[in-house]
PDB file of the backbone (N, CA, C, O) and the ligand in Angstrom, with CONECT records:
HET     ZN  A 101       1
ATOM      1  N   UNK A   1       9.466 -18.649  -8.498  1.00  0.00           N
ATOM      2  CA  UNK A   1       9.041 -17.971  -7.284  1.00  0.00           C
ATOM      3  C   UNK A   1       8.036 -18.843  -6.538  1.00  0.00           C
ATOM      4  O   UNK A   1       7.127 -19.447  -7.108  1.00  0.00           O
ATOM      5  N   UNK A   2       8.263 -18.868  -5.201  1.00  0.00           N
ATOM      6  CA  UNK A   2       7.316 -19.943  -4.854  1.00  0.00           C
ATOM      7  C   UNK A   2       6.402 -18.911  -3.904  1.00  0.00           C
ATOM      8  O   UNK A   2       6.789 -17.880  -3.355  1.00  0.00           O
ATOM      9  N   UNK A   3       5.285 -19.413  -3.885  1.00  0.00           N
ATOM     10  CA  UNK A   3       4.092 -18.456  -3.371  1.00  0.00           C
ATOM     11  C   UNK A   3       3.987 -18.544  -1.910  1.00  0.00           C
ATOM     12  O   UNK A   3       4.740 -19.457  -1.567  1.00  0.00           O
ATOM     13  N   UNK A   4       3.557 -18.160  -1.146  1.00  0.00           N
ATOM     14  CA  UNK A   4       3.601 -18.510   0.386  1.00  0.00           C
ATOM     15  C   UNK A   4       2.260 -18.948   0.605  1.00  0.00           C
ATOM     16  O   UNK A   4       1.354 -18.341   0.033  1.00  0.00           O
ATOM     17  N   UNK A   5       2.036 -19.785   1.252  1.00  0.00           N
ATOM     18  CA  UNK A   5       0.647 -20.443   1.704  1.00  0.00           C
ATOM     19  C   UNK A   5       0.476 -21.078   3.212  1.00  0.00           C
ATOM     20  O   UNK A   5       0.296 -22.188   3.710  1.00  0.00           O
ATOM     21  N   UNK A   6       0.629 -19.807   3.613  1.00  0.00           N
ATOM     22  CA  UNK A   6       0.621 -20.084   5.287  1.00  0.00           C
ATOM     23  C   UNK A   6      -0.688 -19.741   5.907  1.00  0.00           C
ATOM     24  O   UNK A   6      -1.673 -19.353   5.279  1.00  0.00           O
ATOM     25  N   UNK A   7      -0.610 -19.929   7.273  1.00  0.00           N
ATOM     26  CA  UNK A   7      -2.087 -19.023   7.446  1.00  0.00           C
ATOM     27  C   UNK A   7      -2.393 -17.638   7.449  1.00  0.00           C
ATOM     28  O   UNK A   7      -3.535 -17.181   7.504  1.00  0.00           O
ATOM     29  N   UNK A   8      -1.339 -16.982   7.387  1.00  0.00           N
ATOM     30  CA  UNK A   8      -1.666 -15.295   7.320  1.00  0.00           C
ATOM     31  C   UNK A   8      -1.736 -14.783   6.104  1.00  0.00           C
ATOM     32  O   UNK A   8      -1.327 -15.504   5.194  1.00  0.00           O
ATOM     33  N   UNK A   9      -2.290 -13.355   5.744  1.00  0.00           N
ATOM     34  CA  UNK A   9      -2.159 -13.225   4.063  1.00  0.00           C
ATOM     35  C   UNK A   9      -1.367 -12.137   4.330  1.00  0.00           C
ATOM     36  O   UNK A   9      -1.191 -11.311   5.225  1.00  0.00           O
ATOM     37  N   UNK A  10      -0.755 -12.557   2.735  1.00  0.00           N
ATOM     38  CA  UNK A  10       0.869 -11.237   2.286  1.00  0.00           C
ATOM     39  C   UNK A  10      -0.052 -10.053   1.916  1.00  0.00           C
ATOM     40  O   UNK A  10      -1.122 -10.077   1.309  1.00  0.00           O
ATOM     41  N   UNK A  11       0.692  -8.917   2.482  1.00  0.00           N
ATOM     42  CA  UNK A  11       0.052  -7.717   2.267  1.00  0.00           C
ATOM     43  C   UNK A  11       1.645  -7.100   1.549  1.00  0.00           C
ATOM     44  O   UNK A  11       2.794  -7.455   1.812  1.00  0.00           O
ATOM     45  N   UNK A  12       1.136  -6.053   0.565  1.00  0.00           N
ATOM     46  CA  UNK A  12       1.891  -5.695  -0.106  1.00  0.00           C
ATOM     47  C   UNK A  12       1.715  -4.266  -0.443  1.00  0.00           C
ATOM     48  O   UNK A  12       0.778  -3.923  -1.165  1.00  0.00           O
ATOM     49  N   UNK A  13       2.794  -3.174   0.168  1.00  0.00           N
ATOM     50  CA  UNK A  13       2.331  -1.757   0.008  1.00  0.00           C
ATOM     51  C   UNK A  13       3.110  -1.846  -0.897  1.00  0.00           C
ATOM     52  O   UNK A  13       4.045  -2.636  -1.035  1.00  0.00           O
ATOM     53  N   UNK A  14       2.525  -0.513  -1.975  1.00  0.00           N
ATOM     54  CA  UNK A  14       2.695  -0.108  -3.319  1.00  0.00           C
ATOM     55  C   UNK A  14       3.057   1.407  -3.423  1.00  0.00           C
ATOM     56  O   UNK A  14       2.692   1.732  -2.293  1.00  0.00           O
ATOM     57  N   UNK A  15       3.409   2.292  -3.853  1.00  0.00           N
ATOM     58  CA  UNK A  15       3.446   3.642  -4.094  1.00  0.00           C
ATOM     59  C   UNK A  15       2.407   4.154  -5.164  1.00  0.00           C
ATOM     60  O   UNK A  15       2.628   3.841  -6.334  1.00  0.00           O
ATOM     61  N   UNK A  16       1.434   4.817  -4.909  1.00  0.00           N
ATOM     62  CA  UNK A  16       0.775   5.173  -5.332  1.00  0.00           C
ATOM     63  C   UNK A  16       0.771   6.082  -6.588  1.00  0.00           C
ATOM     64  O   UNK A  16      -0.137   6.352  -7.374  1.00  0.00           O
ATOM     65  N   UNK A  17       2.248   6.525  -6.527  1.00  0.00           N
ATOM     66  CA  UNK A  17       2.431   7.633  -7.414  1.00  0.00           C
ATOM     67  C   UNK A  17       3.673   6.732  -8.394  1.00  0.00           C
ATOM     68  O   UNK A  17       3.438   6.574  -9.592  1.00  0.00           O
ATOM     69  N   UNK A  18       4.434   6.406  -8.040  1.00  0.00           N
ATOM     70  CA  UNK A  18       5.091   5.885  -8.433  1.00  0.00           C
ATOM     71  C   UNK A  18       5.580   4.194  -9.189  1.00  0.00           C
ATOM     72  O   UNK A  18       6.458   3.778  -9.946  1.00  0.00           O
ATOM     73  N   UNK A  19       4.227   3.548  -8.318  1.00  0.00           N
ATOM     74  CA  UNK A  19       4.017   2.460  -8.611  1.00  0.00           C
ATOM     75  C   UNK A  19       5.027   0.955  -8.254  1.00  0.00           C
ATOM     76  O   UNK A  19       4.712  -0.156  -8.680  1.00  0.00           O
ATOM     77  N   UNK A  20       6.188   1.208  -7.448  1.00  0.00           N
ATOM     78  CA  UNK A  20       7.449   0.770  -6.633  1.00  0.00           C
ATOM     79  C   UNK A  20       6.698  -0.109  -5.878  1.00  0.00           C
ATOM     80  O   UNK A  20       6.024   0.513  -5.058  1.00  0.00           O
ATOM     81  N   UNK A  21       6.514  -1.529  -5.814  1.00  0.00           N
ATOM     82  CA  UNK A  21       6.542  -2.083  -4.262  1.00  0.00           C
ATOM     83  C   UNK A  21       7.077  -1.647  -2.945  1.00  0.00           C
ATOM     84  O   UNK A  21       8.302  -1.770  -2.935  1.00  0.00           O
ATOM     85  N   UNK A  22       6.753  -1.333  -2.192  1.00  0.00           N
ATOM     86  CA  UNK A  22       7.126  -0.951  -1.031  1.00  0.00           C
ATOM     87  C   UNK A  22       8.074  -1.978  -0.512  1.00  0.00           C
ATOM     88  O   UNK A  22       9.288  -2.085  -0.681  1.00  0.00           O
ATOM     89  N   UNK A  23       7.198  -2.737   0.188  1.00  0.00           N
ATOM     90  CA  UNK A  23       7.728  -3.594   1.675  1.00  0.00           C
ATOM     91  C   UNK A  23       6.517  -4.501   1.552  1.00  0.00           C
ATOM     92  O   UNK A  23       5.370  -4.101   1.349  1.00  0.00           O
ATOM     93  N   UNK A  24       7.023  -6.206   1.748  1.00  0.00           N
ATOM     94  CA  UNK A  24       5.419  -6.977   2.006  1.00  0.00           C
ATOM     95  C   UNK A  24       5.965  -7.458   3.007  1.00  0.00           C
ATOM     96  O   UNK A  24       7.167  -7.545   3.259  1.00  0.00           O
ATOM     97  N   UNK A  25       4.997  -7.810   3.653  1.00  0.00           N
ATOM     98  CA  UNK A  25       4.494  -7.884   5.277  1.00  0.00           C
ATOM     99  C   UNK A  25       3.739  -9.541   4.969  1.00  0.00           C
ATOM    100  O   UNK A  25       3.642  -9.948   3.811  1.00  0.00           O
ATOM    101  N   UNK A  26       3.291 -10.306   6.056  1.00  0.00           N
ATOM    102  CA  UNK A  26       2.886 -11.082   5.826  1.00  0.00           C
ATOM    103  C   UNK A  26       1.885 -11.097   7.480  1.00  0.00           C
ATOM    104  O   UNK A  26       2.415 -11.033   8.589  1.00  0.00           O
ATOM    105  N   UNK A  27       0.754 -11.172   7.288  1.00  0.00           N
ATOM    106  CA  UNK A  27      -0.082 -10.786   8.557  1.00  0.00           C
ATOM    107  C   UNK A  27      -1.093 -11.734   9.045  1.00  0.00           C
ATOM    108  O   UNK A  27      -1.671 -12.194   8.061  1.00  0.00           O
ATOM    109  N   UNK A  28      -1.488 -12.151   9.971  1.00  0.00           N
ATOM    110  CA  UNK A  28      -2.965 -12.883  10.449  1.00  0.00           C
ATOM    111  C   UNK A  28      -3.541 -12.119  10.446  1.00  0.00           C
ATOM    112  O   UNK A  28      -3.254 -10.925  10.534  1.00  0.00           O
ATOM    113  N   UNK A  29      -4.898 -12.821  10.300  1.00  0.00           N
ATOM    114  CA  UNK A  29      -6.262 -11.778  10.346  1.00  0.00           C
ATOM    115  C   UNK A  29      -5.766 -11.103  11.461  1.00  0.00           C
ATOM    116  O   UNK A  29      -5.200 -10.065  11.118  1.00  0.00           O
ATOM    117  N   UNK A  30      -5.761 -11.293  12.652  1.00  0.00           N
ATOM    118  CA  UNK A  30      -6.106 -10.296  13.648  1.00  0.00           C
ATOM    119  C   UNK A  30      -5.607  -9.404  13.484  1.00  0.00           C
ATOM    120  O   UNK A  30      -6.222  -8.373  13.755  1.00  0.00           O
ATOM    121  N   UNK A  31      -4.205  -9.304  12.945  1.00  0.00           N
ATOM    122  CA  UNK A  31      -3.492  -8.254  12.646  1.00  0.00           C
ATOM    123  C   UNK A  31      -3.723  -7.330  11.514  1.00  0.00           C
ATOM    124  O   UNK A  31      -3.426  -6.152  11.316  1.00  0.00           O
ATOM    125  N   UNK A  32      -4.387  -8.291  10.793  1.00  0.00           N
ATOM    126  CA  UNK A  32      -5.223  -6.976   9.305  1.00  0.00           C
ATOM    127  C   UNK A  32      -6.348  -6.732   9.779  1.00  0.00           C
ATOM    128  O   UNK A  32      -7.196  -6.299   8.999  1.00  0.00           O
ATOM    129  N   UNK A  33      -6.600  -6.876  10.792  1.00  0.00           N
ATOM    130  CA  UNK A  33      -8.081  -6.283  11.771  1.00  0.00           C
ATOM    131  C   UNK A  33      -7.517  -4.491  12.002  1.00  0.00           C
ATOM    132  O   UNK A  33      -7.988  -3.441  11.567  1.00  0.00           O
ATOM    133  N   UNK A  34      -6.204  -4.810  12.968  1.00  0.00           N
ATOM    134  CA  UNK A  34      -5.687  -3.735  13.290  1.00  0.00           C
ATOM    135  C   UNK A  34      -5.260  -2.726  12.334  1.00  0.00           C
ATOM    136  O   UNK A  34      -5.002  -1.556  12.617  1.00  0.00           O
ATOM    137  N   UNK A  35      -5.215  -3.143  11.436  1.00  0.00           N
ATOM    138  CA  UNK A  35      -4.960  -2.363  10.118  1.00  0.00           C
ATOM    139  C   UNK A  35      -5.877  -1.527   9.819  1.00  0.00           C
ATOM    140  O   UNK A  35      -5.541  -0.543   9.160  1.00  0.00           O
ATOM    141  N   UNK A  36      -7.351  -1.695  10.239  1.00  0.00           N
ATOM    142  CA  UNK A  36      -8.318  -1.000   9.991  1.00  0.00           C
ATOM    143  C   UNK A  36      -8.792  -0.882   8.776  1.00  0.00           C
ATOM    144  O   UNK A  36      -9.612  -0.062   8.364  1.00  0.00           O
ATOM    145  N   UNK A  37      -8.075  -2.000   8.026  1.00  0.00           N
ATOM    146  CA  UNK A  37      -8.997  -2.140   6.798  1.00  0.00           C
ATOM    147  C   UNK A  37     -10.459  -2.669   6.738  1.00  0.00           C
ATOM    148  O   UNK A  37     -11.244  -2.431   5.820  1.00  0.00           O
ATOM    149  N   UNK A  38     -10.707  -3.391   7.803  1.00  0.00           N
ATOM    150  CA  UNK A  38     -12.060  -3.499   8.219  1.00  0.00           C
ATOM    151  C   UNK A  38     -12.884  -2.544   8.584  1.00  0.00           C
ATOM    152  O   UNK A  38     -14.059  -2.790   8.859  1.00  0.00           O
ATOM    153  N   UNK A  39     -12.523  -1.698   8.617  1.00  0.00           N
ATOM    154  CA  UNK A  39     -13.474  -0.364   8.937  1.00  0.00           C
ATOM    155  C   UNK A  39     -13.533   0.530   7.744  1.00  0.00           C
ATOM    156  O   UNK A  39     -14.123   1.604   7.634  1.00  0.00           O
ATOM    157  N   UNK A  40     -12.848  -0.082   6.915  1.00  0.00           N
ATOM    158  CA  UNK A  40     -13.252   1.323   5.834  1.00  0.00           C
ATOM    159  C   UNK A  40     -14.255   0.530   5.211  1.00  0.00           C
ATOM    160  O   UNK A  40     -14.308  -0.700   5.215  1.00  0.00           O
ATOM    161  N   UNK A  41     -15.467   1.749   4.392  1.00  0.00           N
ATOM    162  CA  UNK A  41     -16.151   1.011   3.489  1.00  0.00           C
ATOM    163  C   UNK A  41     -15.727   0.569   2.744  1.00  0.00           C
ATOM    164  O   UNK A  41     -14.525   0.674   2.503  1.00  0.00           O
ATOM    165  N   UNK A  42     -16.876  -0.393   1.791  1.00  0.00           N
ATOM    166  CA  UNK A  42     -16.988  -1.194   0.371  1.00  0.00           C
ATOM    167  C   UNK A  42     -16.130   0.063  -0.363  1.00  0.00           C
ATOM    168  O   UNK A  42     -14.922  -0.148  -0.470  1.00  0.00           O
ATOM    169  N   UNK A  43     -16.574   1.185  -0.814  1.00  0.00           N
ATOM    170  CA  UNK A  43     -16.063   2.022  -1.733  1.00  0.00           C
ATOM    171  C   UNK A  43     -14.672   2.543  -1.467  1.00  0.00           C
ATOM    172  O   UNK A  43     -14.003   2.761  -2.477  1.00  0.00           O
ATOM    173  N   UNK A  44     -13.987   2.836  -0.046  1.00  0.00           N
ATOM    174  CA  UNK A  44     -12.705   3.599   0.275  1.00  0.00           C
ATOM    175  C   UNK A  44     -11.645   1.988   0.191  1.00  0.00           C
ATOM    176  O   UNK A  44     -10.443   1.862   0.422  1.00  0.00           O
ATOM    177  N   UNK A  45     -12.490   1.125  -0.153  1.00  0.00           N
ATOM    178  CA  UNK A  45     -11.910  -0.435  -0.101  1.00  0.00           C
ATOM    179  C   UNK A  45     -11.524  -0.261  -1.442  1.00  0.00           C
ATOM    180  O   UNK A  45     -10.423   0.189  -1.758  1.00  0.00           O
ATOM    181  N   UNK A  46     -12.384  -0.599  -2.233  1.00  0.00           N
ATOM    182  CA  UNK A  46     -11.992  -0.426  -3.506  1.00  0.00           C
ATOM    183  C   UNK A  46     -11.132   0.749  -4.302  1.00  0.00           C
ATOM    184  O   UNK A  46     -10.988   0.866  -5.519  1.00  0.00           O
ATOM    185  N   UNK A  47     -10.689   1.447  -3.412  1.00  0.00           N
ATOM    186  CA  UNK A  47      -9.646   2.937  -3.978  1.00  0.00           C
ATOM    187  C   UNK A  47      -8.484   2.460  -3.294  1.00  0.00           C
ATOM    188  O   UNK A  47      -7.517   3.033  -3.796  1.00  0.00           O
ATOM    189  N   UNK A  48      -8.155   1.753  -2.469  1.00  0.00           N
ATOM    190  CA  UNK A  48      -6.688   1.788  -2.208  1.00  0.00           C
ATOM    191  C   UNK A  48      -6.333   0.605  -1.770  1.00  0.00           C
ATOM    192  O   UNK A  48      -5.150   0.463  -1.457  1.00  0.00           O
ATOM    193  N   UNK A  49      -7.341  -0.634  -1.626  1.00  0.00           N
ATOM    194  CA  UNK A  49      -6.747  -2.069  -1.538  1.00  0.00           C
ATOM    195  C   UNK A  49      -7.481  -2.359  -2.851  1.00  0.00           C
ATOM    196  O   UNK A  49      -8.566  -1.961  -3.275  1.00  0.00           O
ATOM    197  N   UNK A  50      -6.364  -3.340  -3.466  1.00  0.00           N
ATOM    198  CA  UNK A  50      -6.154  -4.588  -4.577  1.00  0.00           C
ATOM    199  C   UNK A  50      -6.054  -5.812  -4.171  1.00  0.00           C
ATOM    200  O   UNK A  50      -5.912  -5.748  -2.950  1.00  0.00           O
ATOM    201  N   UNK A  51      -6.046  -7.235  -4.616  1.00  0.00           N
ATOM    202  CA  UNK A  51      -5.847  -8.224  -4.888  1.00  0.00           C
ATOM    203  C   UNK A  51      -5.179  -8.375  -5.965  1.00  0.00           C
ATOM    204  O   UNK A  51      -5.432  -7.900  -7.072  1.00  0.00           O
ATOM    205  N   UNK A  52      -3.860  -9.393  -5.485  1.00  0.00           N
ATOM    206  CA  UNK A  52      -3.370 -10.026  -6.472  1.00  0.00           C
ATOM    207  C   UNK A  52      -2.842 -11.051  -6.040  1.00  0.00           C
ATOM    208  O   UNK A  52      -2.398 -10.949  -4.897  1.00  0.00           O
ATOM    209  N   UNK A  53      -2.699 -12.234  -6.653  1.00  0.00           N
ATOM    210  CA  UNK A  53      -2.571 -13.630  -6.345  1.00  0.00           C
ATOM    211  C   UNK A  53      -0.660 -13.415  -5.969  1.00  0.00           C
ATOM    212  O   UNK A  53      -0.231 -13.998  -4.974  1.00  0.00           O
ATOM    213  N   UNK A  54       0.075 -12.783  -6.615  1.00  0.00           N
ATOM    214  CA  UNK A  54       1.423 -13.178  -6.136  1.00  0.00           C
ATOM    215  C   UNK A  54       1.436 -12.589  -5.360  1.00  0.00           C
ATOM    216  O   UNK A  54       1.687 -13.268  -4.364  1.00  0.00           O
ATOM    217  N   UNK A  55       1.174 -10.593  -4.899  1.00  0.00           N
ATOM    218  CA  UNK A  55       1.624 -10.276  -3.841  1.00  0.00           C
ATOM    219  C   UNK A  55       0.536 -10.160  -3.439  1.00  0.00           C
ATOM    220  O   UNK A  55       0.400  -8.960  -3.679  1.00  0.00           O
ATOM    221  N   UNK A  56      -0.208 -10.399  -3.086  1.00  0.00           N
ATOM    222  CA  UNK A  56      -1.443 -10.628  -1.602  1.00  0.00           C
ATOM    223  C   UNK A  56      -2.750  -9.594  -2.359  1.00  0.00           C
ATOM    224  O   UNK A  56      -3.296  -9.426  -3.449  1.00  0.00           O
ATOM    225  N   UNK A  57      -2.786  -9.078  -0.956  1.00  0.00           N
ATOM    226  CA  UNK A  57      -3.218  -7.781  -0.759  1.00  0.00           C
ATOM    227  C   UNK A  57      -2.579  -6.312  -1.270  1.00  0.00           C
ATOM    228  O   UNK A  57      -1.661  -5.795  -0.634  1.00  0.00           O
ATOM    229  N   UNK A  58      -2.861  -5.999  -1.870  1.00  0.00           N
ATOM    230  CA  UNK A  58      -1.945  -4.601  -2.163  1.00  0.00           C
ATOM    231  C   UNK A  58      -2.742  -3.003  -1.320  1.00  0.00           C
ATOM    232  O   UNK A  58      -3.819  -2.437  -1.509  1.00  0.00           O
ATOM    233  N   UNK A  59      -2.021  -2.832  -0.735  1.00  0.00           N
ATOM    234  CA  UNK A  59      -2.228  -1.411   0.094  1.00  0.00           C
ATOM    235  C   UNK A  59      -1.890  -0.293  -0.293  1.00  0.00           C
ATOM    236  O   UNK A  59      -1.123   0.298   0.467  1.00  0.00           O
ATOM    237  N   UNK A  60      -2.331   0.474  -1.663  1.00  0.00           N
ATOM    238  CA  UNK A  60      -1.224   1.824  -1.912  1.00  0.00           C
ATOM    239  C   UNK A  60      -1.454   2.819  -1.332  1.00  0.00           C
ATOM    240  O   UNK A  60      -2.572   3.149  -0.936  1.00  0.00           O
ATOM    241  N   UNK A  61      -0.158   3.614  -1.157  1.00  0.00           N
ATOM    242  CA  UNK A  61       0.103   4.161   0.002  1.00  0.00           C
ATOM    243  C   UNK A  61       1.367   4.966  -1.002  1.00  0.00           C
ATOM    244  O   UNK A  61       1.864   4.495  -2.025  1.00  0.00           O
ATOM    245  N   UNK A  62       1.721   6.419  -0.302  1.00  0.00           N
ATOM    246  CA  UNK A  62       3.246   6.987  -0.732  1.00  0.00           C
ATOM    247  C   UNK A  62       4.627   6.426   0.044  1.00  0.00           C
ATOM    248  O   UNK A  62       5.035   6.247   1.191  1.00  0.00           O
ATOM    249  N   UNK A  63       5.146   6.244  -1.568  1.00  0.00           N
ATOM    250  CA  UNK A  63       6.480   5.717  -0.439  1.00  0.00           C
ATOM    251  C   UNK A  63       6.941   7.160   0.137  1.00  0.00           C
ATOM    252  O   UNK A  63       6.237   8.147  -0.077  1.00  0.00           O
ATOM    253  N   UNK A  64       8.410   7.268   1.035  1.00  0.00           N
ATOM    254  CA  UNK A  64       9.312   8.460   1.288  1.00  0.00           C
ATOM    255  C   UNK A  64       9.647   8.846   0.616  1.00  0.00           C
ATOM    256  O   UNK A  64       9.816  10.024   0.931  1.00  0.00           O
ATOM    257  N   UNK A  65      10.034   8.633  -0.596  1.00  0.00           N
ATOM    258  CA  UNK A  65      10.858   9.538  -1.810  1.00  0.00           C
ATOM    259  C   UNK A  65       9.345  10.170  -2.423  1.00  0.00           C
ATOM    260  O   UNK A  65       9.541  11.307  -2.852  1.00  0.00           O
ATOM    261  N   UNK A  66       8.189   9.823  -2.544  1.00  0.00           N
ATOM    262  CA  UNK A  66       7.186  10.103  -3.349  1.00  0.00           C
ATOM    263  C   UNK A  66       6.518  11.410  -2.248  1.00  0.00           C
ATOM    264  O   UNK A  66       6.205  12.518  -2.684  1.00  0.00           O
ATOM    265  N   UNK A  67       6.403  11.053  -0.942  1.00  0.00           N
ATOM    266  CA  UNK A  67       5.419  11.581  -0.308  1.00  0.00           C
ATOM    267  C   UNK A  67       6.611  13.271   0.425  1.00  0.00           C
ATOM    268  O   UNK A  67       6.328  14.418   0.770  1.00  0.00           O
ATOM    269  N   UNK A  68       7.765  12.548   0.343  1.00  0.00           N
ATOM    270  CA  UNK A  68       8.960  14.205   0.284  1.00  0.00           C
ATOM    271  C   UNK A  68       8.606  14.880  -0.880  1.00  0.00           C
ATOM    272  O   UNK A  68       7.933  15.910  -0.934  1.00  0.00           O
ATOM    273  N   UNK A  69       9.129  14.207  -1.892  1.00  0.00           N
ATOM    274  CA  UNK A  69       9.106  15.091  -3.135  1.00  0.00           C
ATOM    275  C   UNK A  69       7.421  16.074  -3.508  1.00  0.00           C
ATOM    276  O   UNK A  69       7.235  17.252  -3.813  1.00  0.00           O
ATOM    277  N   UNK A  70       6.547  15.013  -3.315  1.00  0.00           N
ATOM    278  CA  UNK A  70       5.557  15.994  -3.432  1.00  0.00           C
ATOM    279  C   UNK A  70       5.013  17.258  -2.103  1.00  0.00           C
ATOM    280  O   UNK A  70       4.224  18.204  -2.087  1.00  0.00           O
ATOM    281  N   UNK A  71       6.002  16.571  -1.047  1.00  0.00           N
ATOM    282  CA  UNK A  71       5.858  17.387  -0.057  1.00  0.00           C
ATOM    283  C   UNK A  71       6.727  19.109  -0.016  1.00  0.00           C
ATOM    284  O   UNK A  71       6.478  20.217   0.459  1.00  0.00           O
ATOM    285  N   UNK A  72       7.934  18.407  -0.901  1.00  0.00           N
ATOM    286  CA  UNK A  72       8.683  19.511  -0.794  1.00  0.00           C
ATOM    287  C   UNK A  72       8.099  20.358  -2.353  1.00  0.00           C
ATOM    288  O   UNK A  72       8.566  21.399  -2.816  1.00  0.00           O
ATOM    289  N   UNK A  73       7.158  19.670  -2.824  1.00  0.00           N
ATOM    290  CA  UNK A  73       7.281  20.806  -4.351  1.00  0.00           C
ATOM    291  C   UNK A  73       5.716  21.960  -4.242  1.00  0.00           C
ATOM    292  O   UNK A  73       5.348  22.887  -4.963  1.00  0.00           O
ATOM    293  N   UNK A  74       5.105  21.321  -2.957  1.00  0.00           N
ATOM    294  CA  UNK A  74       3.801  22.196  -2.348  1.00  0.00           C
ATOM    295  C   UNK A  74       4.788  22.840  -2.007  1.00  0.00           C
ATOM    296  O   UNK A  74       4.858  23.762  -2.819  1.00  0.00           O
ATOM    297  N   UNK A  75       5.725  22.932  -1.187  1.00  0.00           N
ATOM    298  CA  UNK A  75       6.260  23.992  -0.334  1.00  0.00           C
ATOM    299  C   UNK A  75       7.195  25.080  -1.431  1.00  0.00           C
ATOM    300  O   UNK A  75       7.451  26.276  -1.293  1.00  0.00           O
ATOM    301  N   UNK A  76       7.539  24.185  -2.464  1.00  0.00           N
ATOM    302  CA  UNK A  76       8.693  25.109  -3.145  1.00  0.00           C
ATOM    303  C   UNK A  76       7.860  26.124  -4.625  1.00  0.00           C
ATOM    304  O   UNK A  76       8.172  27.171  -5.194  1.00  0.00           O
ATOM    305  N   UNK A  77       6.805  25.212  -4.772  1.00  0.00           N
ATOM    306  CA  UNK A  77       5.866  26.047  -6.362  1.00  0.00           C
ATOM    307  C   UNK A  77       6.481  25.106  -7.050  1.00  0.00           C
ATOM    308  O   UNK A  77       7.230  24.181  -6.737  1.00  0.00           O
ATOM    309  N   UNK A  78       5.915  25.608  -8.320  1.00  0.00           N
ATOM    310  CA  UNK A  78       5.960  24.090  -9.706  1.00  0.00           C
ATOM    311  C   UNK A  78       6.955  24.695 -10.615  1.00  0.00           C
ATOM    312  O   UNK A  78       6.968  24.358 -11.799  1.00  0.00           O
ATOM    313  N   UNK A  79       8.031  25.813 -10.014  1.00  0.00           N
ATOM    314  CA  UNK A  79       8.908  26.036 -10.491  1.00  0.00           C
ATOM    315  C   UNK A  79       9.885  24.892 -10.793  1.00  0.00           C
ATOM    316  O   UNK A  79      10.849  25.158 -11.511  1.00  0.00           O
ATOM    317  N   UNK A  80       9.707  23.411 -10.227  1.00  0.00           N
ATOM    318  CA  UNK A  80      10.999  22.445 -10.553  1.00  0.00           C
ATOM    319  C   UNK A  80      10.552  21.609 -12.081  1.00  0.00           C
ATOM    320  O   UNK A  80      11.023  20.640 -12.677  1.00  0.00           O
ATOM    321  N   UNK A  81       9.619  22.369 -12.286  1.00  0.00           N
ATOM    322  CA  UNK A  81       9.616  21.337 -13.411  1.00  0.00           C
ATOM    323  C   UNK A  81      10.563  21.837 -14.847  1.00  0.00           C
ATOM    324  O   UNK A  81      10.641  21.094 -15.825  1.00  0.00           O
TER     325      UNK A  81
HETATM  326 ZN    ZN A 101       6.836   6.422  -4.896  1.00  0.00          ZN2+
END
């Protein structure tokens, strides 16, 4: 696997629940400006961005299958289990 070493850094969303790579993105600063990861604190930093040398930045986040399913099982009761 060869690593990318360009000028932008790989950002890499994760599923939070599930733990699935998402989708990586590959961004310039300015554009991880817009991300607004610069605005969260030191502490809301450390709860949902990672570092890791192969995939970048890691952003977890729910994928669609994670963020339905738990969407639809508030709506339905914990009868599916
Ligand atoms: Zn998921």
């Amino acid at each position: 696997m060869t690593n990318y070493c360009g000028a932008g850094m790989k950002i890499t969303y994760i599923c939070d629940i599930c733990g699935r790579p998402q989708e990586t993105v590959e961004l310039e600063d300015v554009e991880i400006e817009k991300l607004g990861i610069n605005t969260l604190t030191h502490i809301e930093k450390e709860d949902i961005i990672k570092y890791n040398d192969e995939q970048g930045l890691l952003l977890y986040s729910l994928c669609p299958a994670c963020f339905e399913e738990n969407y639809l099982k508030e709506q339905q009761g914990p009868e599916l289990q």
